[in-house]
Residue, then its C-alpha position, 0 to 999 in steps of 0.5 A: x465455505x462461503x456460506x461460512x464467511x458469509x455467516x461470519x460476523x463482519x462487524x466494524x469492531x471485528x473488521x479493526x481487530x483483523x485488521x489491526x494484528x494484520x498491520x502488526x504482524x506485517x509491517x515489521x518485516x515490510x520495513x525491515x526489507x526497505x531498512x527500517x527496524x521497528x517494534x509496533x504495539x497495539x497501543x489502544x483498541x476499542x470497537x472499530x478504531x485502533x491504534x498502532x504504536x510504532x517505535x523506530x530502532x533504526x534506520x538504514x539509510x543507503x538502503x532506505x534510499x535505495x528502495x525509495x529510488x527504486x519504487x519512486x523510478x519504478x512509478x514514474x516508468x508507469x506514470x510516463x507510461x500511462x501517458x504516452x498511452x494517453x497520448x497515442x489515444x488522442x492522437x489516434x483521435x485526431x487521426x479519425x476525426x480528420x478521416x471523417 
């Protein structure tokens, strides 16, 4: 089966034809769980570009908000996270280096 993807035909133009169905099949219902209702057309495809039409429905606001406060706060978690991470290094740092 590698050799068989390996051999396939990766040009740019297939790449952009993937590619974009793969973005038209997943992005409805990748919304649709954050409240946003959309219909998404391929509006115009030609060797390795596209472009894909999205017309908004509607929008669920309470829950819209909701997902964005709940992937914003998750971020932040991670990011302050991250820091504190950062921050325990240097300290470790000057730490040694005080050692020595």
């Amino acid at each position: 089966l590698a050799g068989l993807a390996l051999a396939s035909d990766f040009s740019p133009r297939r790449i952009a034809v993937q590619l974009s169905n793969d973005m038209y099949q997943i992005l409805e219902p990748q919304l649709k769980r954050r409240g946003v209702t959309i219909e998404p057309e391929i509006a115009y495809r030609s060797g390795p570009f596209f472009v894909l039409a999205v017309n908004v429905i509607e929008i669920d606001w309470a829950l819209f908000i909701e997902h964005t406060h709940r992937t914003v706060k998750s971020k932040n978690k991670w990011e302050q996270k991250a820091y504190n991470d950062d921050d325990d290094d240097d300290e470790q740092e000057q730490e040694e280096a005080w050692i020595k």
